[in-house]
C-alpha positions as CSV (number, residue, x, y, z in Angstrom):
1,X,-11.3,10.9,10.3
2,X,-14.5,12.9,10.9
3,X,-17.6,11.7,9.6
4,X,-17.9,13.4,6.3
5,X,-20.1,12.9,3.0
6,X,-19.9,9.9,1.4
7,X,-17.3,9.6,-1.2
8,X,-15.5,6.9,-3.4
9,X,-11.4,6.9,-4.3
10,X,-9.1,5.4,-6.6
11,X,-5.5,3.5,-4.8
12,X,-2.7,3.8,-7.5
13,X,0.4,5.3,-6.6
14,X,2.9,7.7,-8.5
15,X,5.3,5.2,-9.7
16,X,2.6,3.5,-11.3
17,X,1.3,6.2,-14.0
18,X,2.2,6.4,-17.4
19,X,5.5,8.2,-18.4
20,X,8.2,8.8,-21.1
21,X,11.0,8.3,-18.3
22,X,10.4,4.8,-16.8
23,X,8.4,6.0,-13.9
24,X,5.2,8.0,-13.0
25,X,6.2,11.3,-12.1
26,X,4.5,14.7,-10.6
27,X,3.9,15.7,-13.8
28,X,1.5,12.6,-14.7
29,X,0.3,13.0,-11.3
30,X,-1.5,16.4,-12.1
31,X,-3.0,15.1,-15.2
32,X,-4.1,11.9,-13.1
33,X,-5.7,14.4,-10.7
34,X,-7.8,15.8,-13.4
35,X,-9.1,12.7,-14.7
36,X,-10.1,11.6,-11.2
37,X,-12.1,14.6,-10.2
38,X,-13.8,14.8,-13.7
39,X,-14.9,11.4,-13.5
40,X,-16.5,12.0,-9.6
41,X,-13.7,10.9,-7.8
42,X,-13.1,12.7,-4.4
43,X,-10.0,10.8,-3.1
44,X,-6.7,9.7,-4.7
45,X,-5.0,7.1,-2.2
46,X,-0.8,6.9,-2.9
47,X,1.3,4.8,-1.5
48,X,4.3,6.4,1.2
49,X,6.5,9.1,-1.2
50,X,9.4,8.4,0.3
51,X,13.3,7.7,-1.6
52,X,12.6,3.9,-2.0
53,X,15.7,2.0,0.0
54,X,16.8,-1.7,-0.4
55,X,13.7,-3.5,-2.5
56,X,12.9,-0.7,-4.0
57,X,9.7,-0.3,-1.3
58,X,8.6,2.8,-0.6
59,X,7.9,1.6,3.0
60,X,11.7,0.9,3.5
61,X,13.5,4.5,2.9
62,X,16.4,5.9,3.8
63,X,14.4,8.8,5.2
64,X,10.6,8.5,5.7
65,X,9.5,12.0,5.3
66,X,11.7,12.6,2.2
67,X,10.7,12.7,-1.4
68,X,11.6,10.0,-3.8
69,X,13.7,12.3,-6.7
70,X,12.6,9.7,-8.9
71,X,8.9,11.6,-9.4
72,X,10.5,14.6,-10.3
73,X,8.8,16.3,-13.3
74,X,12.3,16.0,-15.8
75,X,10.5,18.3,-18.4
76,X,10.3,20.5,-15.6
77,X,13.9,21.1,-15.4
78,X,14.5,21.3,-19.4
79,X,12.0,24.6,-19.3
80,X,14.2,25.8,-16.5
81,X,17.5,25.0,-18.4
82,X,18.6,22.5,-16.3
83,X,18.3,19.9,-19.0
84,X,19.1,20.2,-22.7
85,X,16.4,19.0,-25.1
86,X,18.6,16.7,-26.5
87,X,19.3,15.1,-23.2
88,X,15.5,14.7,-22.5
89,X,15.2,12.8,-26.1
90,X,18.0,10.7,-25.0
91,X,16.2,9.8,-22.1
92,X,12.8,9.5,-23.9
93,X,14.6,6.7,-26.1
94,X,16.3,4.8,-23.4
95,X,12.8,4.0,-21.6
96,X,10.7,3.6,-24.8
97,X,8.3,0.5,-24.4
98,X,9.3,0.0,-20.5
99,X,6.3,-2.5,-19.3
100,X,7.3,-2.0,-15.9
101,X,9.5,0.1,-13.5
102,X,13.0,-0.8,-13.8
103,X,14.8,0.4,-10.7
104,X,18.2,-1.0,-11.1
105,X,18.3,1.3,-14.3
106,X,16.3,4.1,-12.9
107,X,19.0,4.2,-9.9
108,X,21.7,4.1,-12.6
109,X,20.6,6.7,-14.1
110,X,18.1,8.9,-12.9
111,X,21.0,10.3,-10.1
112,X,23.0,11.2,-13.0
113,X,20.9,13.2,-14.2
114,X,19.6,14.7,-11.5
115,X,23.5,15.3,-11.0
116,X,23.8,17.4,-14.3
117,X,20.8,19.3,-13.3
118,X,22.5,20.4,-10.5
119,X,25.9,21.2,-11.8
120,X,22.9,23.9,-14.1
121,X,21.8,25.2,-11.3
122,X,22.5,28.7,-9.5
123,X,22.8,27.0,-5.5
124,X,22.7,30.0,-4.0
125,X,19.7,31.3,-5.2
126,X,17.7,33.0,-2.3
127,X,14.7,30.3,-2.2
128,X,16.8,27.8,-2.0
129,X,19.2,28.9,0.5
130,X,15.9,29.3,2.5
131,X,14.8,25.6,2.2
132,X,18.0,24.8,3.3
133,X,18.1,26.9,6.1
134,X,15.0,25.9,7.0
135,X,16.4,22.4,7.9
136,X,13.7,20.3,7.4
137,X,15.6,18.1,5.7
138,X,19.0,18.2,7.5
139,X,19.2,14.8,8.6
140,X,18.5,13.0,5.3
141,X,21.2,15.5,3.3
142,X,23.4,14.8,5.7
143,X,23.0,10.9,5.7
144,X,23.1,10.9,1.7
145,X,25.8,12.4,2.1
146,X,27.8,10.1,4.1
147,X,26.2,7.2,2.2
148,X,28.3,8.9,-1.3
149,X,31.4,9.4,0.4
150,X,31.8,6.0,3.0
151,X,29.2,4.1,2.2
152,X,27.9,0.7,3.9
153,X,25.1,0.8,6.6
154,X,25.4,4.2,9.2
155,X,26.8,1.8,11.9
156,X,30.1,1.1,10.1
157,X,31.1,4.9,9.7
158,X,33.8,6.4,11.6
159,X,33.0,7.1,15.3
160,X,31.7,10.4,15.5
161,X,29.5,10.1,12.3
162,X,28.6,7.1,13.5
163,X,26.8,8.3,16.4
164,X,25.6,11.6,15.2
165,X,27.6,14.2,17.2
166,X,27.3,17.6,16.1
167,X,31.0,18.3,15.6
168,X,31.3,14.8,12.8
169,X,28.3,16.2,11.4
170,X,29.5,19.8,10.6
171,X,33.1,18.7,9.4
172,X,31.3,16.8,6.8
173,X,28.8,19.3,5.6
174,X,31.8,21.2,5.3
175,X,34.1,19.5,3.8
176,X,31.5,17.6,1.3
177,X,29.7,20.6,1.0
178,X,28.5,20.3,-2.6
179,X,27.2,16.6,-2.2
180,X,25.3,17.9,0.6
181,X,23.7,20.9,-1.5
182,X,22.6,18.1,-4.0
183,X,20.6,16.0,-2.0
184,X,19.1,19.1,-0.8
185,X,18.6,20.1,-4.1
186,X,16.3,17.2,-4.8
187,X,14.3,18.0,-2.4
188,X,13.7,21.3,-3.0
189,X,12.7,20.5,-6.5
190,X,10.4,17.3,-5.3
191,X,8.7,19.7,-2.5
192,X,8.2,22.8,-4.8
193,X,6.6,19.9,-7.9
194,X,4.6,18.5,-5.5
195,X,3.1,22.1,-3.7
196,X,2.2,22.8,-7.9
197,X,0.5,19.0,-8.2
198,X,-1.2,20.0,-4.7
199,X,-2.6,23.0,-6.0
200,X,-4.0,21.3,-8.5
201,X,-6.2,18.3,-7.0
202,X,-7.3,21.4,-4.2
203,X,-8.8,23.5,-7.2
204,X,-10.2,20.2,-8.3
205,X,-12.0,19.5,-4.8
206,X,-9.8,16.1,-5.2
207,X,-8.5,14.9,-1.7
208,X,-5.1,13.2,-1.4
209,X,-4.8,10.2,1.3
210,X,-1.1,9.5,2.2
211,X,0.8,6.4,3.9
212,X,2.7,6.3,7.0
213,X,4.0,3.1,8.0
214,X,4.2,1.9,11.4
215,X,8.1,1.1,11.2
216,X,11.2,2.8,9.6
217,X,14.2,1.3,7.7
218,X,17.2,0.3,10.2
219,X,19.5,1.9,7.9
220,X,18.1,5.0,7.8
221,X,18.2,9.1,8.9
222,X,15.5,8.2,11.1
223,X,17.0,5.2,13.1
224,X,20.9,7.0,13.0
225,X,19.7,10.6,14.2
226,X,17.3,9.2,17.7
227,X,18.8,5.5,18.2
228,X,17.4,6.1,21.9
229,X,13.8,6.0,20.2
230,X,14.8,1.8,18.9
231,X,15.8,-1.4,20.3
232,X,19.3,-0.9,19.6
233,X,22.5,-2.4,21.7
234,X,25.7,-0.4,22.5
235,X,27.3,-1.3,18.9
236,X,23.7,0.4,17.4
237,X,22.8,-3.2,15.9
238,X,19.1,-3.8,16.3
239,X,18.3,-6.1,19.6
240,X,14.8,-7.1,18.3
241,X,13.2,-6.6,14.7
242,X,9.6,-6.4,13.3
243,X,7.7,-9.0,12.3
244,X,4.0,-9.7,11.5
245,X,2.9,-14.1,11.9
246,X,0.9,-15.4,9.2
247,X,-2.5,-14.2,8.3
248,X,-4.9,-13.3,5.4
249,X,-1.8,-11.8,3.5
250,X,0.6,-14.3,3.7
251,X,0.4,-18.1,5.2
252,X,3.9,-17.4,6.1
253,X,3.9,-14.5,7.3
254,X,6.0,-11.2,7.0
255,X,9.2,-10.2,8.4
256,X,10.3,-7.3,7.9
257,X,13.5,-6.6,9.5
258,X,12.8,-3.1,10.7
259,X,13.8,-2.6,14.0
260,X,10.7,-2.3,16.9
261,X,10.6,0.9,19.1
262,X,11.7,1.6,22.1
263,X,8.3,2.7,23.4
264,X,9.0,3.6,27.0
265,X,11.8,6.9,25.4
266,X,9.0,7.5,23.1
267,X,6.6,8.2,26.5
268,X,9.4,10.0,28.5
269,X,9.3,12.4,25.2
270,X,5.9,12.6,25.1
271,X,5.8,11.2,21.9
272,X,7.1,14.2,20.7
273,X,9.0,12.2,17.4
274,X,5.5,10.5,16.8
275,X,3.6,13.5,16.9
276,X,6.4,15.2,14.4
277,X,6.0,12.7,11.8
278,X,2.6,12.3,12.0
279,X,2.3,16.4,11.8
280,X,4.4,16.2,8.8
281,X,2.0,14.2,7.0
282,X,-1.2,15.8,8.0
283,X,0.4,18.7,6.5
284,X,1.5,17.5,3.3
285,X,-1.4,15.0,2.9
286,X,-5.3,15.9,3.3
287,X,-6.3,11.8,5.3
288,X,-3.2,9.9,6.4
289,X,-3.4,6.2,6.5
290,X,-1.3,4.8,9.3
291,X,0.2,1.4,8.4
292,X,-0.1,-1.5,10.5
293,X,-1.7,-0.1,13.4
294,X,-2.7,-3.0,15.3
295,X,1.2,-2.8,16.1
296,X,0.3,0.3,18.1
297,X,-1.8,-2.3,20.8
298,X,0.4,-5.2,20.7
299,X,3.5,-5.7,17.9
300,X,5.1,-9.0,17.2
301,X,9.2,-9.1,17.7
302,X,11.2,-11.3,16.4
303,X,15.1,-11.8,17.7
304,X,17.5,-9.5,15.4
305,X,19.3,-12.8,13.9
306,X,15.7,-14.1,12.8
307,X,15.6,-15.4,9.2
308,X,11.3,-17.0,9.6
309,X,8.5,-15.2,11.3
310,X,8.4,-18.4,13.9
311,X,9.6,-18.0,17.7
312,X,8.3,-14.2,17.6
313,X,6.5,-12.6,21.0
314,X,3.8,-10.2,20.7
315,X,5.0,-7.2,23.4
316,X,3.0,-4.3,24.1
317,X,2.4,-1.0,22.4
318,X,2.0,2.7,23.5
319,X,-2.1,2.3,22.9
320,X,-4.4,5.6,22.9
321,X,-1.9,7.7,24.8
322,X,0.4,8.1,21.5
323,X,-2.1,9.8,20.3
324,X,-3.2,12.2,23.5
325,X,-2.7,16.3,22.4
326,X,-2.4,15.7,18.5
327,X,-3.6,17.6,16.0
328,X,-5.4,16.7,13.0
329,X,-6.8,13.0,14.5
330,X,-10.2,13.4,12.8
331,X,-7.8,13.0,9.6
332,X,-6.3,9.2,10.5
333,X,-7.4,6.2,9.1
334,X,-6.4,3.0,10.9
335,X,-4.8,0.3,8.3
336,X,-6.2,-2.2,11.2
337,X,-6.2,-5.5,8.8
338,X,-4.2,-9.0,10.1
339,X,-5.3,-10.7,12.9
340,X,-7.5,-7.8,14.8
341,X,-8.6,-8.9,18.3
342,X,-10.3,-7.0,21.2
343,X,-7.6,-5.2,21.6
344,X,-7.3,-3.5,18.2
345,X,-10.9,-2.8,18.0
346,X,-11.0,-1.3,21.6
347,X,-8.2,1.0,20.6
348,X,-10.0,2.2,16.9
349,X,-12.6,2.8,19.5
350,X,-10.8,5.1,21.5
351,X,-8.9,6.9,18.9
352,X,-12.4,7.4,16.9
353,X,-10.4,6.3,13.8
354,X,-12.1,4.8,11.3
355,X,-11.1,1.1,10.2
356,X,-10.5,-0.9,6.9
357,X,-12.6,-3.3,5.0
358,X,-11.4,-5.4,2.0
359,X,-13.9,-7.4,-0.3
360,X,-11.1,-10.4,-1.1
361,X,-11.6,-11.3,2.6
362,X,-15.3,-11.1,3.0
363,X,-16.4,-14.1,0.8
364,X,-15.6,-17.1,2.9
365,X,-18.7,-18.2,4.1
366,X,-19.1,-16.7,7.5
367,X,-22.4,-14.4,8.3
368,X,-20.8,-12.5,10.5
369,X,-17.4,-11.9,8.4
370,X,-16.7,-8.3,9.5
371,X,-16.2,-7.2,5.8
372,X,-18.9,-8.4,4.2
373,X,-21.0,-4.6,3.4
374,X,-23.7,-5.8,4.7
375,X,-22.3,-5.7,8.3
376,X,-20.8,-2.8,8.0
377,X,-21.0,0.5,10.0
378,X,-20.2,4.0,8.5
379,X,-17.0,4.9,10.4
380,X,-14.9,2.8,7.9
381,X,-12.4,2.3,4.9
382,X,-13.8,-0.3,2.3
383,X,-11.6,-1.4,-0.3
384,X,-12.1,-3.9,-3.0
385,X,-8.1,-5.1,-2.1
386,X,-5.0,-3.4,-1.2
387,X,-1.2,-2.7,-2.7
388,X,-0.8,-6.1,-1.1
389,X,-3.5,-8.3,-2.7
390,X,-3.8,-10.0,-5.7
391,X,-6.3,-7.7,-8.4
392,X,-10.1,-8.9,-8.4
393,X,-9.3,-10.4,-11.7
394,X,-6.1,-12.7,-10.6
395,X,-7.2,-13.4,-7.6
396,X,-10.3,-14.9,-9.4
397,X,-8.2,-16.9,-12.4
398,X,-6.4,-18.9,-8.8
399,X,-9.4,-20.4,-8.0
400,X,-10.5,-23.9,-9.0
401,X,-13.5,-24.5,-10.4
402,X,-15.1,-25.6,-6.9
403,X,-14.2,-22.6,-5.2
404,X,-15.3,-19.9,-8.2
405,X,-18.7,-21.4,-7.7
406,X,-18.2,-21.0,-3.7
407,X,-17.1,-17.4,-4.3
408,X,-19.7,-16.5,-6.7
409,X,-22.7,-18.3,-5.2
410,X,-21.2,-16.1,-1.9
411,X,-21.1,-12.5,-3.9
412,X,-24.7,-13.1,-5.4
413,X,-26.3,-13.8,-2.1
414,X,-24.3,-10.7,-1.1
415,X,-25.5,-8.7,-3.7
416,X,-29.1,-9.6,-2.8
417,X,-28.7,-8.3,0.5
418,X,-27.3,-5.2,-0.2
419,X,-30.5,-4.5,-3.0
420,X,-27.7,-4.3,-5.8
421,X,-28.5,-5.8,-9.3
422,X,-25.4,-7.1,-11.0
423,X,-25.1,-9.9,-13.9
424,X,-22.6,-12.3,-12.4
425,X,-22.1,-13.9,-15.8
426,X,-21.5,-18.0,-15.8
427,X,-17.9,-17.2,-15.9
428,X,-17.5,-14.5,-13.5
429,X,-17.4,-11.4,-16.0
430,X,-19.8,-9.6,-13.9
431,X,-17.5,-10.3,-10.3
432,X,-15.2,-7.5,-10.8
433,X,-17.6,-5.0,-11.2
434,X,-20.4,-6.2,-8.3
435,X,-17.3,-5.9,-5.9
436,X,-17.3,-2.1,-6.7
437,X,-20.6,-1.7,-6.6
438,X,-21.3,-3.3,-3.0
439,X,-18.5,-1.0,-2.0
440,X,-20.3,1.7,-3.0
441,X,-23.7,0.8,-1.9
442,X,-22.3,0.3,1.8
443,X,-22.7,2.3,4.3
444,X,-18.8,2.9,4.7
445,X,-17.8,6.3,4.6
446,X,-15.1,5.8,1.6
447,X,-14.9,3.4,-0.8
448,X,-11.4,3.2,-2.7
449,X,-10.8,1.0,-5.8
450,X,-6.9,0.2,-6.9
451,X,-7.0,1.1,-10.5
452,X,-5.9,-2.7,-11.6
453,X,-9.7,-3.3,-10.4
454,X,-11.4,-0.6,-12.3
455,X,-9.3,-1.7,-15.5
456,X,-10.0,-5.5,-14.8
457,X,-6.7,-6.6,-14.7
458,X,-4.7,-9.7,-14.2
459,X,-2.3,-11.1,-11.3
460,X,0.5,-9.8,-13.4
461,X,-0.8,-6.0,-12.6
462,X,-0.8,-6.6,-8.8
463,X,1.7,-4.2,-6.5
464,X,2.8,-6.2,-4.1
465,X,3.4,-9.9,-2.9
466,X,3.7,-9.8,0.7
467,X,6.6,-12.2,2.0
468,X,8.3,-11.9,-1.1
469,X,11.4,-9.6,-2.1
470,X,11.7,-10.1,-6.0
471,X,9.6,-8.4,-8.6
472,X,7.4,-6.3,-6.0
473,X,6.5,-1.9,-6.7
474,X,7.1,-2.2,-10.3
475,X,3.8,-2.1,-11.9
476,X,2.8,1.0,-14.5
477,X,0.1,2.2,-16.4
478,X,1.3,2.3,-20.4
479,X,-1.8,4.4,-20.9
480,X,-3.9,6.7,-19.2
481,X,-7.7,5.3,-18.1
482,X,-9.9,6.0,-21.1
483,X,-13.0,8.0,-20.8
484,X,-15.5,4.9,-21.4
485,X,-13.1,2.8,-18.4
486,X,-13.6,5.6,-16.3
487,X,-16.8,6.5,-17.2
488,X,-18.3,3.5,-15.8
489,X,-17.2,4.0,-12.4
490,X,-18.3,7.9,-12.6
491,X,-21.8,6.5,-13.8
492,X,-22.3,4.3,-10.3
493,X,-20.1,7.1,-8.4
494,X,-23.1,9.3,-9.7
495,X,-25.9,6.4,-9.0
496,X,-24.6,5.9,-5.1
497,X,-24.1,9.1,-4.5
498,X,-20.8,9.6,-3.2
């Protein structure tokens, strides 16, 4: 990311904004977008748009370049026709008073109706017959499709389908033609909502910062179409999986599952897959965010039958050269946090990317704790904490009464540094709000704020718990920010300058 003006951002992703259909959708997005930039925020950070998968996380996807249908805009397709307005009441009432996102009856329904939108919809209409031609999104329609009609993971269908060959793949576009057209469909009408939402945060100067994780879903368009870019045997199972060992995040570590890459056919390519994806996302976001990138120096693999993070080796990665002859580097930011070593920092070096700070880490008693602000240099990220970290106000209702004094004995001396004034407050009231504004006062380039921490609130409004599989993506916003929430933060936007 080139060095640019200072600016400050907001982390909250789609999913999370209020809605009348048990989700955020494009629709709230836009008028998200306005509130940002009027309040003097430059940058909205989101988490990775793809179809969430098994989990329900939007980093494990059945395609990771695909749009998740359920953001689409619903009252876009009632003005179309596609929807009846008595349908879209029905729909209103079923998710009425939803605290939270409800996937198992999102997936239940939301397909359904996207369904009897489709059976509305003239299919070979001339725009659309162009996005489909254009094939972007070939490999994913094509999956879905197999996934309606056989189901089970890729590896189980029939021979040819199973291994992608051209003549398996046409007899089922073919013969399932129709099912194919529908999950083409969905993203036609995701990619045309969000090009309108787009348009809308560019005439609002309001930058968008997207995700790409490091690894994709095994069962997945991306791991059936190339299985000669993964650690896969001859029956396509995965021969080693990813993995990260215990660190700030989680004392037990994470395993994902995902199967690792198989770097040296990503080299004899020239990393011409890596480069794809990555282009993709430079073009559809304006600052891409690349997940776990310590991963690319050295990853930690696990054998495929693992059920803990012990036993794992760290092998590795493809380093700086992944990243020779691509476009758009001054755009990357590094998600460089867990266990960084010489390595990692040698390679932000060398790529010019700028790295990640998080406040929740900084206050543990060490001077030289690399994200305290007061150590900071400009080429980096700070947060206050990430989708994967408890809010400022749970993480600060988990600590006993020895370690809130420890903490906020820690932040005032901080705050002294750093020539910022806040009232702490005996019980902590204060905390939430001098964590924002020492991210703002330091000299790092952006400073990006989950909305749970501008709203103050609790462990129950936190994302996600990192080595954890129940209960995870399904926090929302019941109400939009209101003027005097987000006024505060536009005030010492304003007062910092960014």
């Amino acid at each position: 990311m080139r060095r640019a003006e200072r600016s400050a951002g907001i982390l909250c992703h789609i999913s999370a904004l209020p809605g009348k259909y048990g989700i955020g959708s494009l629709k709230e997005a836009r008028r998200f977008a306005v509130l940002l930039a009027k309040n003097g925020v430059k940058v909205w950070q989101i988490l990775p748009l793809a179809q969430t998968g098994y989990g329900d996380s939007p980093y494990l996807s059945v395609s990771s370049h695909s749009g998740n249908p359920y953001f689409i805009d619903l009252d876009a397709l009632g003005k179309r026709g596609l929807l009846a307005r008595k349908e879209i009441k029905e729909l209103r009432k079923r998710y009425r008073g939803a605290q939270k996102v409800d996937y198992a009856a999102l997936y239940e329904e939301r397909y359904a109706t996207l369904r009897l939108a489709f059976s509305r919809f003239a299919f070979d209409d001339g725009d659309f017959r162009a996005f489909v031609n254009a094939g972007r999104f070939e490999d994913y329609a094509l999956f879905m499709t197999a996934k309606t009609v056989y189901g089970g993971c890729f590896r189980d269908w029939e021979e040819g389908l199973r291994t992608h060959d051209a003549a398996a793949l046409e007899a089922l576009r073919t013969e399932h033609h129709e099912e194919y057209l529908f999950w083409q469909f969905l993203q036609y009408l995701f990619w045309g909502q969000w090009e309108e939402f787009r348009e809308v945060c560019r005439s609002h100067g309001l930058k968008i910062v997207g995700d790409v994780p490091l690894y994709c879903a095994y069962d997945s368009a991306d791991v059936w179409a190339h299985p000669e870019l993964f650690n896969l045997d001859e029956e396509l199972r995965p021969t080693g999986i990813s993995a990260a060992p215990p660190d700030e995040y989680s004392q037990a570590g994470q395993l994902w599952g995902t199967p690792t890459y198989r770097w040296p056919a990503h080299e004899k390519e020239n990393f011409a897959w890596w480069h794809a994806r990555l282009g993709e996302a430079l073009s559809v976001y304006d600052l891409v965010r690349i997940g776990h990138f310590r991963g690319l120096d050295h990853y930690y693999e696990l054998p495929a039958d693992s059920t803990t993070t012990e036993g794992g080796e760290w092998k590795e990665g493809p380093g700086k050269v992944l990243f020779k002859g691509l476009s758009g580097r001054d755009r990357i930011i590094a998600e460089d946090l867990g266990g960084s070593d010489d390595g990692v920092r040698d390679l932000l070096e060398k790529t010019g990317f700028p790295g990640m700070k998080v406040l929740l880490f900084a206050f543990d008693g060490a001077e030289d704790n690399a994200n305290l602000p007061h150590n900071f240099a400009d080429r980096c990220v700070v947060y206050t904490g990430t989708h994967d970290n408890d809010t400022v106000t749970g993480y600060l209702e988990t600590l006993s009464a020895e370690e809130f004094y420890l903490f906020r004995s820690r932040v005032a001396a901080e705050l002294e540094k750093m020539d910022v004034r806040v009232k702490l407050g005996a019980k902590g009231e204060g905390l939430p709000m001098a964590m924002i504004r020492l991210a703002l006062a330091s000299e790092a380039e952006l400073a990006i704020f989950p909305i749970q921490d501008i709203l103050r609130l609790p462990s129950a409004s936190r994302m996600n718990c990192p080595g954890t599989t129940a209960g995870n993506w399904q926090f929302r916003l019941l109400r939009q920010p209101s003027a005097r929430e987000m006024g505060r933060l536009k005030k010492w936007i304003k007062f910092y300058r960014r």
